[in-house]
C-alpha positions in Angstrom: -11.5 1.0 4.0 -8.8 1.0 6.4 -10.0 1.5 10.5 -8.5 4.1 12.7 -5.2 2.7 14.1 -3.8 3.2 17.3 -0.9 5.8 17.3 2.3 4.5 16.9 2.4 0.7 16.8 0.6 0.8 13.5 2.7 3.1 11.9 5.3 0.3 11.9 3.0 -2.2 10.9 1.6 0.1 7.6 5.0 0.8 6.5 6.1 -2.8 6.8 3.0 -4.0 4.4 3.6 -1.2 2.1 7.4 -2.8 2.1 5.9 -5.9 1.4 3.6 -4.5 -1.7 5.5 -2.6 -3.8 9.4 -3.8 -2.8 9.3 -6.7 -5.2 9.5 -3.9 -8.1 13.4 -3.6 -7.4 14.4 -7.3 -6.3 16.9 -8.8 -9.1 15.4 -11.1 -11.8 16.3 -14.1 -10.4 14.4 -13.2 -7.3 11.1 -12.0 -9.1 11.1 -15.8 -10.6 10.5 -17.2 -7.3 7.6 -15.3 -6.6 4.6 -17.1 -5.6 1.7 -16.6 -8.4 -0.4 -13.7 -6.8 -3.7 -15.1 -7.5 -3.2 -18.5 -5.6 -4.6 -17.6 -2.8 -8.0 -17.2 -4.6 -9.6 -19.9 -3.8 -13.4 -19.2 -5.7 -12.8 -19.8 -9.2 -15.2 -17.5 -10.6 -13.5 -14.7 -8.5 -10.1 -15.3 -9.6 -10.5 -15.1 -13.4 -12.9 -12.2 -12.6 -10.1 -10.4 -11.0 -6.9 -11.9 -13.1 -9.1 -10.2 -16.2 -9.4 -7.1 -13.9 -6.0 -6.6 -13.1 -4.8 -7.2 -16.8 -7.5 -4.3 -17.9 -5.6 -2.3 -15.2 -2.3 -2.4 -16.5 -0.8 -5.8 -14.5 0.4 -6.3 -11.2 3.9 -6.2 -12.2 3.4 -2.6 -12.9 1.6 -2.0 -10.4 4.6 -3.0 -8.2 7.5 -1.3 -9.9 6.0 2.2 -9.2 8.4 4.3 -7.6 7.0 8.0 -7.2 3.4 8.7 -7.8 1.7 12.3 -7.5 -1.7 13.7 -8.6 -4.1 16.2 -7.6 -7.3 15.4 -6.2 -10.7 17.5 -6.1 -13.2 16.4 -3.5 -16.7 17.8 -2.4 -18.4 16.4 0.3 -22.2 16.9 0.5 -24.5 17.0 2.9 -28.2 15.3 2.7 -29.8 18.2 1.7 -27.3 19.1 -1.5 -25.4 22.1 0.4 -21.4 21.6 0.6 -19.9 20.3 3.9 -16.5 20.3 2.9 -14.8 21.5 -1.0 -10.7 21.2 -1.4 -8.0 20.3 -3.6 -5.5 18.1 -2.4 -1.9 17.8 -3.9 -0.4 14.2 -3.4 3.1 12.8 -3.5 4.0 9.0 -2.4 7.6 7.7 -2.6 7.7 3.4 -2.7 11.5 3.1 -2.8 13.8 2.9 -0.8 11.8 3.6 1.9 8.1 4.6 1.6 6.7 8.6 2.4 4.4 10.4 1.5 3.1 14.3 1.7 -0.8 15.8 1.4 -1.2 19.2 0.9 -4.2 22.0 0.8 -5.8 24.8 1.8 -9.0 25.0 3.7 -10.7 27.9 5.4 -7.9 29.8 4.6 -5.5 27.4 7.1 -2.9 25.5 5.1 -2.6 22.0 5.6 0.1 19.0 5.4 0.2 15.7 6.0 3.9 14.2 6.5 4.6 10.3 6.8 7.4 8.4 7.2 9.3 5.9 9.2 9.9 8.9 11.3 6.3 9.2 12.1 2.9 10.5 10.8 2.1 14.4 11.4 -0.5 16.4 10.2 0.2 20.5 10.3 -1.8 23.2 9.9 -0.4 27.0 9.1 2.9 24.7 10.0 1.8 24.0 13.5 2.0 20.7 14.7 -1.4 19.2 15.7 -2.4 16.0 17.0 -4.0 14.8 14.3 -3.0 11.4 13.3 -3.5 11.3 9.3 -2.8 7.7 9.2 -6.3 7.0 8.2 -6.0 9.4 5.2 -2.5 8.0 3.9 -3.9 4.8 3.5 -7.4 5.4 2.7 -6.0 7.4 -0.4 -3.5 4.7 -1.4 -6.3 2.0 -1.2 -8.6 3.7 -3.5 -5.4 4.2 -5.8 -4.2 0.8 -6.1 -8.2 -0.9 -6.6 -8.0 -3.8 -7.9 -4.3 -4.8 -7.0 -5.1 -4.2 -3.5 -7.6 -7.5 -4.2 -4.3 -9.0 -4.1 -3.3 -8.4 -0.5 -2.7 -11.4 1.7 -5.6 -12.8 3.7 -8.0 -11.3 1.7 -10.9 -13.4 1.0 -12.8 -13.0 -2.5 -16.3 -14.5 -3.1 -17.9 -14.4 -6.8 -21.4 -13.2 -6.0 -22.7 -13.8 -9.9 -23.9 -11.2 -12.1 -26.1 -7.9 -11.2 -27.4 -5.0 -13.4 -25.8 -1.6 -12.0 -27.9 1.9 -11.8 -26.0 2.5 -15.1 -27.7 -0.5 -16.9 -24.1 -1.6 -16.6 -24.2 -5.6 -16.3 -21.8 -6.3 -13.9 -19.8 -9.3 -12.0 -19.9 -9.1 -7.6 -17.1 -10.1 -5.7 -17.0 -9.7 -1.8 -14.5 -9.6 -0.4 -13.9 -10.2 3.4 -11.2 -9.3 5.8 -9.9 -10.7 9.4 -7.6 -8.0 11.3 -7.2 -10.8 14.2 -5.6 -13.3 11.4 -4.2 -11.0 9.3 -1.8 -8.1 10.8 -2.7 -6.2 7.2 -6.7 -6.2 7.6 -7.3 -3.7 10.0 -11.4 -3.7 9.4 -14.2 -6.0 9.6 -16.2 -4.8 7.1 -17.4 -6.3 4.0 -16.7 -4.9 0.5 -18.5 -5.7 -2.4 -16.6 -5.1 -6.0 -18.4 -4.4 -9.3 -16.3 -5.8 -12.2 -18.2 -4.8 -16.1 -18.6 -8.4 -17.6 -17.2 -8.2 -20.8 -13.8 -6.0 -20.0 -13.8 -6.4 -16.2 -13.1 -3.1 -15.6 -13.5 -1.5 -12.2 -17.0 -0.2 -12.3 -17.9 0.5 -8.5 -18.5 -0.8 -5.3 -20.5 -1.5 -2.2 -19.5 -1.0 1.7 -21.6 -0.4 4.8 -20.2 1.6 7.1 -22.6 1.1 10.3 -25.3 2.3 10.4 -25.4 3.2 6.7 -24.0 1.8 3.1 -22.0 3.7 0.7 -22.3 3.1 -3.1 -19.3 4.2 -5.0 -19.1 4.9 -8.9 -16.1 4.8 -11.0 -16.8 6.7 -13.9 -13.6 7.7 -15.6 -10.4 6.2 -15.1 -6.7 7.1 -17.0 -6.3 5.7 -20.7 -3.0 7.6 -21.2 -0.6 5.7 -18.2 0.8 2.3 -17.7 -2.1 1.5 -15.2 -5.7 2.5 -15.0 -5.7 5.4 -12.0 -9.1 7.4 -11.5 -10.2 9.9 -13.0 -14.0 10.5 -11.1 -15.6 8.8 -9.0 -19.0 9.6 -7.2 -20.5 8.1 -3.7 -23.3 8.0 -2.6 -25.2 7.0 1.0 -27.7 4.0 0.3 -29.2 0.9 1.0 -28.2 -2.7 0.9 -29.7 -2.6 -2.6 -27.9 -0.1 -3.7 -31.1 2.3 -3.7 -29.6 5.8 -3.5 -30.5 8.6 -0.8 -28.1 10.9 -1.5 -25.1 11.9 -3.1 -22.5 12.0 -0.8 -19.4 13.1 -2.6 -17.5 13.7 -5.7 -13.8 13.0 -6.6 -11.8 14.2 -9.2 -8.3 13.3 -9.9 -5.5 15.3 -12.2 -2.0 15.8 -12.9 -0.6 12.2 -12.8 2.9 11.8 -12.4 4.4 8.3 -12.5 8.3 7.3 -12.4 9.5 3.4 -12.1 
C-alpha cells in the first residue's frame, strides 16, 4: 500500500518505523509492562474487537513483534487482461528486525539476475551485479505490509471504521473495516488511499481486501494462510482488477508463498 518515496530522506524515515514495530520484541520485561495497550487507539468499537479477534487468530501481536529473521520464497504471476502472462518469477526473501533492520530480494528474470539490498546504508537494486538506479524501496515495504496483515492494522495513526457485515464472492460472510491513512499527520502513512479489510465473522480470520488504486480497484483473496508457525503468514493469495463492488474484470495476479523460516 505504501506510495513511491522520494530517494533518500525516506529511507531514514522506513527504517526508523520499522525500529519502532518490531524493537519492543527485545526491550527487558519491565519495559514491555509499560507498554501502551495496542488497540487504544481504536476508537470504533465494532472495529477493535473485530481486529483484537483477528490478531489473536493470527498468532498475537507479541509474536508478531519478537520476530527476529524471517525468509520465504514467493511465486508471483502477473496477468494481463486478456489471460496471457506479463510477468512470472520466484522471489527468495530474507528480512533481519534486530539489531538493525535489512533485508535482501533475490531472482531471476529474462535470464538477468536480480537483487534487492536494504539497509541503513541505503536501498540498491542490482541486476547481473550492476548497480542500477532503481530504488526498491517500494518493494521492501510493499512485501513486508502484506506479510505483517493484520498487525500492521496496528500502526499509529491509522484510522479503522467497522463497515458491518457483507457476503464475499466465496459466500464467505464477512466483517468490513476501512481503514484510512493521513501521510501529512502521520510521518508512517505515506498514501492516501483507502483500504477496505475483510475479517470471516465467526473466526476473524484475514479473508481479503479492497483498494482502489486510481483509476481502478483491486480485490484481493486470501486463500491459504500457514497453520504450522507461530503466526498466520500466506500461503496464496489471488488479485483481481474490479469495481467498487467488488464485481471482477480480471484476474490480475497470483501469489504463492513457501519455505518459511522464522527465528525470535
Amino acid at each position: 500500500m505504501m506510495g513511491h518515496p522520494k530517494k533518500k530522506r525516506p529511507l531514514a524515515k522506513y527504517i526508523f518505523i520499522l525500529a519502532l514495530i518490531y524493537g519492543s520484541g527485545c526491550q527487558p520485561l519491565e519495559k514491555k509492562n509499560k507498554v501502551t495497550d495496542p488497540f487504544e487507539q481504536i476508537k470504533d468499537s465494532t472495529a477493535k474487537a473485530v481486529l483484537i479477534k483477528a490478531i489473536k487468530n493470527a498468532g498475537g501481536f507479541d509474536t508478531w513483534q519478537r520476530i527476529k529473521n524471517l525468509s520465504y520464497i514467493k511465486h508471483g504471476i502477473l496477468y494481463f487482461a486478456d489471460g496471457s502472462v506479463e510477468t512470472d518469477n520466484i522471489q527468495l526473501h530474507r528480512y533481519k528486525f534486530f539489531p538493525q533492520f535489512s533485508a535482501e530480494i533475490t531472482w531471476e528474470e529474462n535470464d538477468i539476475h536480480h537483487r534487492i539490498s536494504y539497509s541503513a546504508d541505503g536501498a540498491r537494486q542490482f541486476e547481473n551485479d550492476r548497480l542500477t538506479e532503481k530504488d526498491p524501496t517500494q518493494t521492501v515495504m510493499s512485501s513486508l505490509y502484506v506479510l505483517g496483515m493484520p498487525f500492521k492494522l496496528l500502526d499509529a495513526g491509522t484510522v479503522l471504521t467497522a463497515l458491518g457485515s457483507v457476503i464475499l464472492r466465496s459466500g464467505q460472510h464477512a466483517e468490513a473495516i476501512r481503514a484510512n491513512y493521513n501521510p501529512k499527520k502521520n510521518s508512517n502513512h505515506s498514501t492516501t488511499e483507502e483500504w477496505v479489510y475483510y475479517f470471516d465473522e465467526n473466526n476473524a480470520a484475514f479473508l481479503g481486501s479492497l483498494v482502489f488504486h486510481p483509476p481502478t480497484y483491486a480485490y484481493i483473496e486470501n486463500l491459504k494462510f500457514t497453520d504450522h508457525l507461530p503466526i498466520k503468514l500466506p500461503l496464496h493469495r489471488k488479485s483481481y482488477r474490479t469495481n467498487k463492488n467488488r464485481e471482477i474484470s480480471y484476474l490480475r495476479a497470483e501469489f504463492q508463498y513457501s519455505d518459511y523460516e522464522i527465528t525470535f
